[in-house]
N, C-alpha and C positions, 0 to 999 in steps of 0.2 A: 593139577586138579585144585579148586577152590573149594576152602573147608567150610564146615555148613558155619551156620552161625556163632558165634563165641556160647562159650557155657559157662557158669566159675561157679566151683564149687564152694560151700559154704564155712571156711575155713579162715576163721578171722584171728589177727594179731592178735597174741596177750597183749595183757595192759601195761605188760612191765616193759621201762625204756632201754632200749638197747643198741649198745652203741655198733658203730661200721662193721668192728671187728670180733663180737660176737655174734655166735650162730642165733638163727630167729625159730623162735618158739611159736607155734600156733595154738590157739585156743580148739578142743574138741570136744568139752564139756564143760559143764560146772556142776559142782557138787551139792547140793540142795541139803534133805535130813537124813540121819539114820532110818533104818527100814529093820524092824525087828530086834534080836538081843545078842546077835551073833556075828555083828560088825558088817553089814551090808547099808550098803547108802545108794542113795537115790543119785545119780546123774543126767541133768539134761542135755542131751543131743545137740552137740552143734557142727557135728562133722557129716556129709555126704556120706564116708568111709565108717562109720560106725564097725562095719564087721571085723574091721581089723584089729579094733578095742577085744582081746582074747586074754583067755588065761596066761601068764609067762612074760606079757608083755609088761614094759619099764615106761612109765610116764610120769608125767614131772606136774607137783599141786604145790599152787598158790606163788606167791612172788618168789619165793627164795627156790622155785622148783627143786621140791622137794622129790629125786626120786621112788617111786611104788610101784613095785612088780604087783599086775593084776592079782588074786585067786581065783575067783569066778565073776562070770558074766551071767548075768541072764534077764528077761524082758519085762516090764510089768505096763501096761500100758503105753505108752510113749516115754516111757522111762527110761535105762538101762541100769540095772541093780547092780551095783559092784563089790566083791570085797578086794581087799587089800592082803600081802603077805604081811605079817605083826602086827595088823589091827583084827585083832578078834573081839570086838565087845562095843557092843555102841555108842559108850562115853570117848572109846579114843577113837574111833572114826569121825565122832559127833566132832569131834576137834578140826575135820578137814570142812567143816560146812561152811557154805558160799564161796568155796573157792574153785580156781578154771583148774581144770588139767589140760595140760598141755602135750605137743609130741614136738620135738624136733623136725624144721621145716624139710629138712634133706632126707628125713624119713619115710615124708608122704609118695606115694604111687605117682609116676610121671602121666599126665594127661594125652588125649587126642589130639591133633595138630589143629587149632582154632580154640581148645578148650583153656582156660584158664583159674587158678586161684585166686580168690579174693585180694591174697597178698601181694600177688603179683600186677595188678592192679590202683591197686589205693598207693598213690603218690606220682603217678605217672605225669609227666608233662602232656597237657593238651593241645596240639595245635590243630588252626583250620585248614580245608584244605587251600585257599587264597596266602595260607600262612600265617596268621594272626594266634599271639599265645595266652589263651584263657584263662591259663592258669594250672593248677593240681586237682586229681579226681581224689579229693579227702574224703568220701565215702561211695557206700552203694545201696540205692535202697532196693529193697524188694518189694515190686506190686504185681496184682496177678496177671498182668498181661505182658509184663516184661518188667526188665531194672534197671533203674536210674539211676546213671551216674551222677555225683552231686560236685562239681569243680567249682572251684575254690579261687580267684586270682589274689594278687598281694594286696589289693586293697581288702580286703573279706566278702568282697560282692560273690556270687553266686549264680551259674548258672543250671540249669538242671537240662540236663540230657540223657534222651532215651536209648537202649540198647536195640537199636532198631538196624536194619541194615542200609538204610537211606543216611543216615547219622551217624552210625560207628564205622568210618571205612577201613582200616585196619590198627590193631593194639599190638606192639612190639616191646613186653616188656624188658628184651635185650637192650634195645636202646631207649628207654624209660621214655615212651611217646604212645602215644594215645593219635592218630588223626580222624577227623569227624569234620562233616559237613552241617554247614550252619543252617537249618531250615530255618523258616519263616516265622515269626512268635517263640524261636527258643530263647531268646535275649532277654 
């Protein structure tokens, strides 16, 4: 059976560099202001998985991943209000602001067969299917009709391609390949 189209969930690298042999950390939030007087703070959503952000749970803020067991969750517009266990007060939570939290990548839920993470994606080898190599897919953008791979070759040139299925013939990020069909005006 052929899986419907790719999906990748919105789960992007922290910013901190990390080498072969360390575990990889993914970004799921960042932490914006305090919110009231009793140590709750503002986080913006950058996970698919939001629900799994619960009370009890350990995630890791700012470069030195810092771990912090949740206290409470709960919603305020496109928010997610969080506190912290031993931040009660909004001067030391105010301490965590503009930083990512993070989860360990080995922690996230395994996907649908076709579906994939952002991370699993960003750096893959692109080739055609004639076999020509384009280079690395060093980002993804999101527009509302679909998302655009942005490949990268060794010189810096750039190509942009679409997540379309005329274009992405299969992504193996096993074997770190991307193959894609060259339509006409992608160059």
């Amino acid at each position: 059976m052929t899986p419907s189209r790719p999906t990748y969930t919105h789960l992007l690298p922290s910013a901190s560099g990390s080498s072969s042999d360390e575990p990889l950390y993914l970004a799921v939030g960042k932490l914006r202001r305090p919110h009231g007087v009793r140590g709750e703070i503002r986080m913006e959503v950058l996970t698919d998985f939001p629900e799994r952000l619960q009370p009890g749970v350990t995630v890791y803020v700012g470069p030195r991943r810092l771990p912090l067991r949740i206290r409470s969750v709960r919603w305020q517009n496109n928010f997610m209000l969080l506190t912290f266990e031993d931040y009660a007060d909004r001067d030391r939570v105010g301490q965590l602001r503009n930083m990512l939290v993070t989860v360990p990548a080995e922690s996230l839920p395994p996907l649908d067969e076709g579906e994939f993470y952002y991370h699993q994606i960003l750096g893959l080898r692109v080739i055609t299917d004639e076999g020509e190599d384009l280079g690395t897919v060093t980002e993804i953008m999101e527009t509302g009709a679909n998302d655009v791979f942005v490949v990268t070759d060794a010189a810096g040139r750039e190509v942009l391609l679409p997540d379309i299925e005329e274009v992405v013939l299969k992504i193996d990020p096993e074997a770190g390949l991307m193959r894609v069909h060259l339509l006409p005006g992608l160059r």
